[in-house]
CHARMM internal coordinates of N, CA and C (Angstrom, degrees):
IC EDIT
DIST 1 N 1 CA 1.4493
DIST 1 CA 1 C 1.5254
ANGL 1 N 1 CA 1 C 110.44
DIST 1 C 2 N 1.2685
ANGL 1 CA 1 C 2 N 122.36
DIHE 1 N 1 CA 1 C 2 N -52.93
DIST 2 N 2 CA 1.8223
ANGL 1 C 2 N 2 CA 139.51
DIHE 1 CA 1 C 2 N 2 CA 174.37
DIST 2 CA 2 C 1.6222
ANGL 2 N 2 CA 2 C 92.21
DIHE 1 C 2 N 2 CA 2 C -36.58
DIST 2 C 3 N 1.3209
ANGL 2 CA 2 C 3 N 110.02
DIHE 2 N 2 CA 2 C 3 N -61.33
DIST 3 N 3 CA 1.6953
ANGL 2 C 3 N 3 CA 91.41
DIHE 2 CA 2 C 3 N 3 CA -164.90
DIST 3 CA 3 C 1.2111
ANGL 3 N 3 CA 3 C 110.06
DIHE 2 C 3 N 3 CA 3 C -116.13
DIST 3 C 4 N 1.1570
ANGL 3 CA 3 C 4 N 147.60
DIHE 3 N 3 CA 3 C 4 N 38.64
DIST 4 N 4 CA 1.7269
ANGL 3 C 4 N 4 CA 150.09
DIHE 3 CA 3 C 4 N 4 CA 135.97
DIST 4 CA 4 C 1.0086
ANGL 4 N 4 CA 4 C 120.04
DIHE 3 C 4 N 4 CA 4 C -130.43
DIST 4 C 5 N 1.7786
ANGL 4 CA 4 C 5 N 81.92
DIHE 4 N 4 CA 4 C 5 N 109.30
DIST 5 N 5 CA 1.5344
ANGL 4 C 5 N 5 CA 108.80
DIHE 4 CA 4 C 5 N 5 CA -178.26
DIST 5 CA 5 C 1.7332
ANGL 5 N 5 CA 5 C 130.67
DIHE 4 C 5 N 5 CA 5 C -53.42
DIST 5 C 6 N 1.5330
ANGL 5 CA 5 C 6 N 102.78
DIHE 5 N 5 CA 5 C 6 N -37.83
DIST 6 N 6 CA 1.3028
ANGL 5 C 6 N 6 CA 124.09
DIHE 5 CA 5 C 6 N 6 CA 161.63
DIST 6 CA 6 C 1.3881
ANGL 6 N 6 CA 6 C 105.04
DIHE 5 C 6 N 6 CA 6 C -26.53
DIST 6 C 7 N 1.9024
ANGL 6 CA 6 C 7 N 111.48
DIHE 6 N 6 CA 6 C 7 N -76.11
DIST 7 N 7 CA 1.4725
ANGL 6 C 7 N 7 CA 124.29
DIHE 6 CA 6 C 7 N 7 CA -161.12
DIST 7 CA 7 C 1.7275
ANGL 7 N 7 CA 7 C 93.78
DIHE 6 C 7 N 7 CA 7 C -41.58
DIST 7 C 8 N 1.3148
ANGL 7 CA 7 C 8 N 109.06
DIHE 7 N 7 CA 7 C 8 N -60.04
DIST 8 N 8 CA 1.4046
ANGL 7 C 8 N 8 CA 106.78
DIHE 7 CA 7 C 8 N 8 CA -163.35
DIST 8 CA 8 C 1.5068
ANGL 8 N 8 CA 8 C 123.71
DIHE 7 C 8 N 8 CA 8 C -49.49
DIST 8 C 9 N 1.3531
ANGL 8 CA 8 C 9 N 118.02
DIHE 8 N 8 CA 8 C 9 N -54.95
DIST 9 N 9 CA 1.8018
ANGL 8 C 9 N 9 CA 124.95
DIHE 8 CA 8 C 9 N 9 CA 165.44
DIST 9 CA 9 C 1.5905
ANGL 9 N 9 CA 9 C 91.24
DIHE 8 C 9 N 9 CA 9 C -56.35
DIST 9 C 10 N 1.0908
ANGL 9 CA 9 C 10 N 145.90
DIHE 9 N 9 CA 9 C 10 N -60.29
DIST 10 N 10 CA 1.3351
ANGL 9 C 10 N 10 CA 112.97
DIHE 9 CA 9 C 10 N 10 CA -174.27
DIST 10 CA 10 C 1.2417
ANGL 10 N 10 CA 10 C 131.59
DIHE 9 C 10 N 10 CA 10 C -56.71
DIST 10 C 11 N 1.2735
ANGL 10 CA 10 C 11 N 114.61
DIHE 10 N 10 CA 10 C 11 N -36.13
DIST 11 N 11 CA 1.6540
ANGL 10 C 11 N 11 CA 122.25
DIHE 10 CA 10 C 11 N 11 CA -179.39
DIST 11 CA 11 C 1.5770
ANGL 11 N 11 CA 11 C 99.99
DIHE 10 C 11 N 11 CA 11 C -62.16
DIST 11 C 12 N 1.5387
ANGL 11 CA 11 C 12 N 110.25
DIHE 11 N 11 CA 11 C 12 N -59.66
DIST 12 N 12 CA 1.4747
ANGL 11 C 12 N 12 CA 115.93
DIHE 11 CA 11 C 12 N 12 CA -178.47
DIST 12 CA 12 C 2.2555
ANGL 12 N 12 CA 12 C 120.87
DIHE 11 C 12 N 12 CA 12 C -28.94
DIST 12 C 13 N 1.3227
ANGL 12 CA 12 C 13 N 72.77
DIHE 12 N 12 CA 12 C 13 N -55.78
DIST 13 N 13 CA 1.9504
ANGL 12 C 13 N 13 CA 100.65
DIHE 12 CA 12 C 13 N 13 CA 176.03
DIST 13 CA 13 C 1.4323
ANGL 13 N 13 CA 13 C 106.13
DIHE 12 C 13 N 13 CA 13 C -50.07
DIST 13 C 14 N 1.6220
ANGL 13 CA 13 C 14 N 105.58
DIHE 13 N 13 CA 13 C 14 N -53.83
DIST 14 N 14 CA 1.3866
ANGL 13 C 14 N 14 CA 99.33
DIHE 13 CA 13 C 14 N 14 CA -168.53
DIST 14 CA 14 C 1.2434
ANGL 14 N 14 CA 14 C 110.45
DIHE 13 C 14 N 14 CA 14 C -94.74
DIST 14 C 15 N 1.3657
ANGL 14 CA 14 C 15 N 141.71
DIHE 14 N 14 CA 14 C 15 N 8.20
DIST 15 N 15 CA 1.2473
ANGL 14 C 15 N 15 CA 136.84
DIHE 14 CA 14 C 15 N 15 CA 151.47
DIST 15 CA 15 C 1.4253
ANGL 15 N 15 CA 15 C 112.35
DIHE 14 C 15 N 15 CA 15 C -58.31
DIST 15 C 16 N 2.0387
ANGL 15 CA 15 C 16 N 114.41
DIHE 15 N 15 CA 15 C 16 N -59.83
DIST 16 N 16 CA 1.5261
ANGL 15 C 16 N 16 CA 103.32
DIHE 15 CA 15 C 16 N 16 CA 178.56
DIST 16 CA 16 C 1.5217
ANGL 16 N 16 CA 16 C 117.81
DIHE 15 C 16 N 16 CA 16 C -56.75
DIST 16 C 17 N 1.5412
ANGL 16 CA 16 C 17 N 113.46
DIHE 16 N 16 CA 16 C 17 N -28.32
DIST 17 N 17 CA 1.6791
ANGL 16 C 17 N 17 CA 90.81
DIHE 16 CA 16 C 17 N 17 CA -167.98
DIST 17 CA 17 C 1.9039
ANGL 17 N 17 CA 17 C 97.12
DIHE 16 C 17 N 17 CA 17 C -79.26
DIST 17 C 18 N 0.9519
ANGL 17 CA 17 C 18 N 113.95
DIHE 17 N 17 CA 17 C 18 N -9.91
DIST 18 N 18 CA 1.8819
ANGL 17 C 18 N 18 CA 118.37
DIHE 17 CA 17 C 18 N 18 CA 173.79
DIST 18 CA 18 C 1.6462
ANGL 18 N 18 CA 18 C 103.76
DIHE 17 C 18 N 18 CA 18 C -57.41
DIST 18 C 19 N 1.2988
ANGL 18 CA 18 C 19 N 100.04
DIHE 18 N 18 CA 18 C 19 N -74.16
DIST 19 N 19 CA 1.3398
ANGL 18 C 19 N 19 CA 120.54
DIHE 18 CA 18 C 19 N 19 CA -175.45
DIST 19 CA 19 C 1.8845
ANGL 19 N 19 CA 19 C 124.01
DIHE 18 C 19 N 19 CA 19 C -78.55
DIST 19 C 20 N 1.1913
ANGL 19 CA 19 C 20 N 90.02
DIHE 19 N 19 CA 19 C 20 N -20.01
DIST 20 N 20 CA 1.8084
ANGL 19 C 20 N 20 CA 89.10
DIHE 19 CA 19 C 20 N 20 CA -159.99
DIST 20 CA 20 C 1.5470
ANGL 20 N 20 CA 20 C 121.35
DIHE 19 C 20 N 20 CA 20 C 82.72
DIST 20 C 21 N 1.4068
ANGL 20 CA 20 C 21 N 117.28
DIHE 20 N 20 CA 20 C 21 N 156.26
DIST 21 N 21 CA 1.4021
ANGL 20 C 21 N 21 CA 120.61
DIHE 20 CA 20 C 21 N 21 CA -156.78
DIST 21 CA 21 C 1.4917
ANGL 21 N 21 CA 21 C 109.50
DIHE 20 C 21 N 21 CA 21 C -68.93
DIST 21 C 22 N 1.4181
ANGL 21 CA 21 C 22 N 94.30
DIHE 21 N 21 CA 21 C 22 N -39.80
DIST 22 N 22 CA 2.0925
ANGL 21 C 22 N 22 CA 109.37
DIHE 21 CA 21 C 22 N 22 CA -167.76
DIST 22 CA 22 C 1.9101
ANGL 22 N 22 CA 22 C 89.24
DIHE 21 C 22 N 22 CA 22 C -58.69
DIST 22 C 23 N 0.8407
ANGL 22 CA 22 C 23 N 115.53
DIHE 22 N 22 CA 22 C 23 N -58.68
DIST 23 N 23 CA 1.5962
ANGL 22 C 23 N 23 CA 116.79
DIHE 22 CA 22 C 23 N 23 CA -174.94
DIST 23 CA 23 C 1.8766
ANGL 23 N 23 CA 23 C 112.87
DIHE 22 C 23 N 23 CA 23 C -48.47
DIST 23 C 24 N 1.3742
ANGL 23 CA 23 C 24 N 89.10
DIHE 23 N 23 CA 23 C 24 N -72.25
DIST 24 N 24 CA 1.8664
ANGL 23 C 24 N 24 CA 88.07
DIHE 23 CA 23 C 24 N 24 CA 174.11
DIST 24 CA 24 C 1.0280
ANGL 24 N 24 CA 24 C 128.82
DIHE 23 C 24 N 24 CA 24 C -70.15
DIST 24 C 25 N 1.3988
ANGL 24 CA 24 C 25 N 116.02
DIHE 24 N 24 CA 24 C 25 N 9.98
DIST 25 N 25 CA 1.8520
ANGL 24 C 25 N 25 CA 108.35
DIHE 24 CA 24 C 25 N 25 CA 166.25
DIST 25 CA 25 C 1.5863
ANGL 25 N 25 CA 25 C 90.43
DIHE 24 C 25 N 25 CA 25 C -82.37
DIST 25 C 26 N 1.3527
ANGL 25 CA 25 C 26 N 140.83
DIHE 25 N 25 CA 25 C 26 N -28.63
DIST 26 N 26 CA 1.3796
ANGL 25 C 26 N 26 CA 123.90
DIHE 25 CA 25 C 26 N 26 CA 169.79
DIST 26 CA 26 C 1.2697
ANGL 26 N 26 CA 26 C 138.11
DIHE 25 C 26 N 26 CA 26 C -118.12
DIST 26 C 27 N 1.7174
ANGL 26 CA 26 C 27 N 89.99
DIHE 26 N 26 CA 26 C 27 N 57.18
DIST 27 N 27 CA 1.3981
ANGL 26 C 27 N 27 CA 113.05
DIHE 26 CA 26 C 27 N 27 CA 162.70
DIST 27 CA 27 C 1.6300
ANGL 27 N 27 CA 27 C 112.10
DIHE 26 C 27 N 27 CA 27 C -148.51
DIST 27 C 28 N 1.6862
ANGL 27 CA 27 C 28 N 90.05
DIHE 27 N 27 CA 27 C 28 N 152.01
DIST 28 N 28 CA 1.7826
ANGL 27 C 28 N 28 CA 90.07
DIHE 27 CA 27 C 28 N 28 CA -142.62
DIST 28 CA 28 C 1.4131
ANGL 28 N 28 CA 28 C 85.38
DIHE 27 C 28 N 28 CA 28 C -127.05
DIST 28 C 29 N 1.5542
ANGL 28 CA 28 C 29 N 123.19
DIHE 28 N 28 CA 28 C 29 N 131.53
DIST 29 N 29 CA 1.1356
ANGL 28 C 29 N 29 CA 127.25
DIHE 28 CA 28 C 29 N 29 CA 176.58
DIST 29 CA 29 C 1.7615
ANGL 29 N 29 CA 29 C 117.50
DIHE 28 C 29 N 29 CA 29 C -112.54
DIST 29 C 30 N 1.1069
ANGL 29 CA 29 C 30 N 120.30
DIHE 29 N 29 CA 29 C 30 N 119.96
DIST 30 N 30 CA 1.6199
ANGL 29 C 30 N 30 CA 101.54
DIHE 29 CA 29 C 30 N 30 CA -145.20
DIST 30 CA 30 C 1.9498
ANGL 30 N 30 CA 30 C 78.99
DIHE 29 C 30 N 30 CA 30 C -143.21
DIST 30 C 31 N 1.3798
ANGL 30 CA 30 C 31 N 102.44
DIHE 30 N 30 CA 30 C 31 N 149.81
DIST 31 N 31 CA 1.9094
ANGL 30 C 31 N 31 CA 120.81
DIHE 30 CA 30 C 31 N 31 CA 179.82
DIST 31 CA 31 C 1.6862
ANGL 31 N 31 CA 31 C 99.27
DIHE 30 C 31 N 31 CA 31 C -77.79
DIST 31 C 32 N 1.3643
ANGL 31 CA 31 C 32 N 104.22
DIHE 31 N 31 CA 31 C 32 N 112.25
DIST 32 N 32 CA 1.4818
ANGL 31 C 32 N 32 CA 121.66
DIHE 31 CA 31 C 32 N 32 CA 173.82
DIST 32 CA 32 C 1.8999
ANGL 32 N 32 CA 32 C 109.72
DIHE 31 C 32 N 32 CA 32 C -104.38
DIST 32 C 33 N 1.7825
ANGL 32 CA 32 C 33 N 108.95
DIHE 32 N 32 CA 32 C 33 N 119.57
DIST 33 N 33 CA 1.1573
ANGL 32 C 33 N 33 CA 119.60
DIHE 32 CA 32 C 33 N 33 CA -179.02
DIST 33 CA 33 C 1.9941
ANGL 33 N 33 CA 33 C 111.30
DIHE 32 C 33 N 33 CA 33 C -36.39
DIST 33 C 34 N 1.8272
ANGL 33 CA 33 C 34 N 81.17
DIHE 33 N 33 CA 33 C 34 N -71.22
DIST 34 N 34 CA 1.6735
ANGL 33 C 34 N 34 CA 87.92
DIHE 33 CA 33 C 34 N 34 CA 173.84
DIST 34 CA 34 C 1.6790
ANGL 34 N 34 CA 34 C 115.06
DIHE 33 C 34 N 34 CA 34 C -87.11
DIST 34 C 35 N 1.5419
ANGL 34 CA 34 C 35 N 122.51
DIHE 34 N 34 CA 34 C 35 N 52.88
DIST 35 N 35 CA 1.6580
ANGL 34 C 35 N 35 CA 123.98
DIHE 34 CA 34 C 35 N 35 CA 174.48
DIST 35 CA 35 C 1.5115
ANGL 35 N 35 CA 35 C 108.64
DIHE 34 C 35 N 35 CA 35 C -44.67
DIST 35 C 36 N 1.1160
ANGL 35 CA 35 C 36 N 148.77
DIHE 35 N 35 CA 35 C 36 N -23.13
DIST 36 N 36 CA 1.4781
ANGL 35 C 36 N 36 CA 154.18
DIHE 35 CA 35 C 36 N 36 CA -146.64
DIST 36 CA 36 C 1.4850
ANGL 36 N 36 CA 36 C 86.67
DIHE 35 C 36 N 36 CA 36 C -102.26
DIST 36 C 37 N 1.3350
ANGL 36 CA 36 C 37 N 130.87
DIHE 36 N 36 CA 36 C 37 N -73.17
DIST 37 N 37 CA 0.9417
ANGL 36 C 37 N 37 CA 142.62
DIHE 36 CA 36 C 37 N 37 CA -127.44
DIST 37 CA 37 C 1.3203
ANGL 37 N 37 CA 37 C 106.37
DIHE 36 C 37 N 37 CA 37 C -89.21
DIST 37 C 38 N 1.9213
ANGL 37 CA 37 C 38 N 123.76
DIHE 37 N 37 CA 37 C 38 N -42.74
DIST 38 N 38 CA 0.9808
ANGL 37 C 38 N 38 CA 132.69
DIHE 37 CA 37 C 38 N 38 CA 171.06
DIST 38 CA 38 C 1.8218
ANGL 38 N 38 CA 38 C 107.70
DIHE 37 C 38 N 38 CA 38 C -66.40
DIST 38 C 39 N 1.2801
ANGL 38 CA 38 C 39 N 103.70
DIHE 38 N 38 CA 38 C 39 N -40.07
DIST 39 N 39 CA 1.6428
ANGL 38 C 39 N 39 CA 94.50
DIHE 38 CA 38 C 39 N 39 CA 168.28
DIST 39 CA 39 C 1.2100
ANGL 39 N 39 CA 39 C 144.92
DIHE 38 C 39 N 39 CA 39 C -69.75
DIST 39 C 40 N 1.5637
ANGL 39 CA 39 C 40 N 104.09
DIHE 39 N 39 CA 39 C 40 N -11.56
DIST 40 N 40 CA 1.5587
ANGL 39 C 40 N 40 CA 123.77
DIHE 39 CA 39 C 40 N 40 CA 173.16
DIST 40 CA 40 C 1.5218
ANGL 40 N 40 CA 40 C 92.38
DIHE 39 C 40 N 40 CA 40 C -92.50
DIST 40 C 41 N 1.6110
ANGL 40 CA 40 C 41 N 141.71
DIHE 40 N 40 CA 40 C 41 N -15.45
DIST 41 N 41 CA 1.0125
ANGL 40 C 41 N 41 CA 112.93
DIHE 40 CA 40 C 41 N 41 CA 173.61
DIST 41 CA 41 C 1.6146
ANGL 41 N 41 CA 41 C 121.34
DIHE 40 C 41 N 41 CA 41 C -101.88
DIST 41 C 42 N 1.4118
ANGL 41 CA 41 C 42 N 111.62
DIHE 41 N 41 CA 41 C 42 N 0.35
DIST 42 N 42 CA 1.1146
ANGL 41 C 42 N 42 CA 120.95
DIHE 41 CA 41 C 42 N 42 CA 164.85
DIST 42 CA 42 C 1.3273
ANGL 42 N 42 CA 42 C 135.80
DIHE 41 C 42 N 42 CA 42 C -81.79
DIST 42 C 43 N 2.0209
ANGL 42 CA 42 C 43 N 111.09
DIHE 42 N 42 CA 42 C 43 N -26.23
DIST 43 N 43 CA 1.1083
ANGL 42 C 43 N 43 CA 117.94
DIHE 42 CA 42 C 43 N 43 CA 155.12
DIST 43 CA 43 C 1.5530
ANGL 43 N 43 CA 43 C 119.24
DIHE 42 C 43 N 43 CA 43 C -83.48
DIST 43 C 44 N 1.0859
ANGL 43 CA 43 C 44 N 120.56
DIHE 43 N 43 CA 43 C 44 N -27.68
DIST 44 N 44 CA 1.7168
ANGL 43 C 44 N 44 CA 102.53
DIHE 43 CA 43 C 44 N 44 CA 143.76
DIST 44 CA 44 C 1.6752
ANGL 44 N 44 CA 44 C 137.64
DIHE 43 C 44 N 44 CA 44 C -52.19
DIST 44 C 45 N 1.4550
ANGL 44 CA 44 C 45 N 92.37
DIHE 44 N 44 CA 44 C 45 N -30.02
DIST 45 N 45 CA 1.5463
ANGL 44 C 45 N 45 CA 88.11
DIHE 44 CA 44 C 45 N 45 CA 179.06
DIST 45 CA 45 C 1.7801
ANGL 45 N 45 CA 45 C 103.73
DIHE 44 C 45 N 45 CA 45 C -69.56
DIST 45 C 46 N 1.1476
ANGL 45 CA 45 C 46 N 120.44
DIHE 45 N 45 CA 45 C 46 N -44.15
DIST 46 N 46 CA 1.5521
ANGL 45 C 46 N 46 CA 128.92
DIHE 45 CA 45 C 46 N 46 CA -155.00
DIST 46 CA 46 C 1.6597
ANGL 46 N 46 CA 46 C 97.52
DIHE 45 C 46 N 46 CA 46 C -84.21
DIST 46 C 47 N 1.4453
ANGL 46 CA 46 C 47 N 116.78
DIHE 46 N 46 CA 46 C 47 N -12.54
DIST 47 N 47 CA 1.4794
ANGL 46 C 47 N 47 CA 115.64
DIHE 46 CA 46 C 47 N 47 CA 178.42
DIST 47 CA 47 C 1.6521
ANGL 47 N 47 CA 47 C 106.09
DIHE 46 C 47 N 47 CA 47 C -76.67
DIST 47 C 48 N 1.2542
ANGL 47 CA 47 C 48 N 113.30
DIHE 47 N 47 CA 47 C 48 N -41.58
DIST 48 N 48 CA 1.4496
ANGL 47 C 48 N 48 CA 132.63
DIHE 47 CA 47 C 48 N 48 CA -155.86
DIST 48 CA 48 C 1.8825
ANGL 48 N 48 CA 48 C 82.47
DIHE 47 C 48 N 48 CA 48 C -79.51
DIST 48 C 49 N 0.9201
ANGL 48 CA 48 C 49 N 147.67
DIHE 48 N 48 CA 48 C 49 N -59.07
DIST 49 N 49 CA 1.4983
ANGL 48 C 49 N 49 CA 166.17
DIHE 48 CA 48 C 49 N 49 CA 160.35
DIST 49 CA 49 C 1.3023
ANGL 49 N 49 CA 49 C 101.37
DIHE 48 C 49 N 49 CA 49 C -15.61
DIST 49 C 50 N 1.2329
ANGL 49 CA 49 C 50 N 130.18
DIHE 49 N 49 CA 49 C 50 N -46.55
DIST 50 N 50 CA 1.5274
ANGL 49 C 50 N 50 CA 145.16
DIHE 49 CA 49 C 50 N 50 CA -160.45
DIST 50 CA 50 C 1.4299
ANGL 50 N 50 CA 50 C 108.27
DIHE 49 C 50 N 50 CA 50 C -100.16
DIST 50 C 51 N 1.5004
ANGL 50 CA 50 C 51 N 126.21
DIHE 50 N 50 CA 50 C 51 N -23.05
DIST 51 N 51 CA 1.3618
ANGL 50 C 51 N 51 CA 140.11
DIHE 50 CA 50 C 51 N 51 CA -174.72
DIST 51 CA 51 C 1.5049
ANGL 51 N 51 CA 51 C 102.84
DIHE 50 C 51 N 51 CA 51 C -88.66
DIST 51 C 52 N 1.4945
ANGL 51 CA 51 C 52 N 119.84
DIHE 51 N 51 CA 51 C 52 N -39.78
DIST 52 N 52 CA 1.0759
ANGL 51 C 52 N 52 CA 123.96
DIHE 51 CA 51 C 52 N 52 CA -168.27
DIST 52 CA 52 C 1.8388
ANGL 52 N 52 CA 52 C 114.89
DIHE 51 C 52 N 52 CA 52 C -78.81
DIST 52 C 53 N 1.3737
ANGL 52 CA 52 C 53 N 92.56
DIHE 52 N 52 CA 52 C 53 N -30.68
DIST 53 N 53 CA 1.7402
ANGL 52 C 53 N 53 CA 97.18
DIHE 52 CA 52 C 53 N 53 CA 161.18
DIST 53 CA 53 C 1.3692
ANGL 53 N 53 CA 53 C 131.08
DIHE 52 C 53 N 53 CA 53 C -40.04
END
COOR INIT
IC SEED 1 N 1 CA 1 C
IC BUILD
């Protein structure tokens, strides 16, 4: 993601046509050192969330 720029306008694009524009102007997709790590702990957090239902 850090170094192709492409990936990024594409991801960007296909978030609004996902979501719509009003939504993705407030969401911010930004290059995280540890990306792996924060995402394995976020889909753990939201798994544990779903169990508890």
């Amino acid at each position: 993601y850090e170094h192709y720029t492409e990936y990024s306008k594409c991801l960007e694009n296909t978030l609004t046509e996902l979501v719509g524009e009003d939504v993705s102007g407030s969401i911010s997709v930004e290059h995280s050192n540890d990306g792996s790590g924060i995402g394995a702990a976020l889909l753990a957090a939201s798994h544990s969330h779903y169990l508890d239902a």
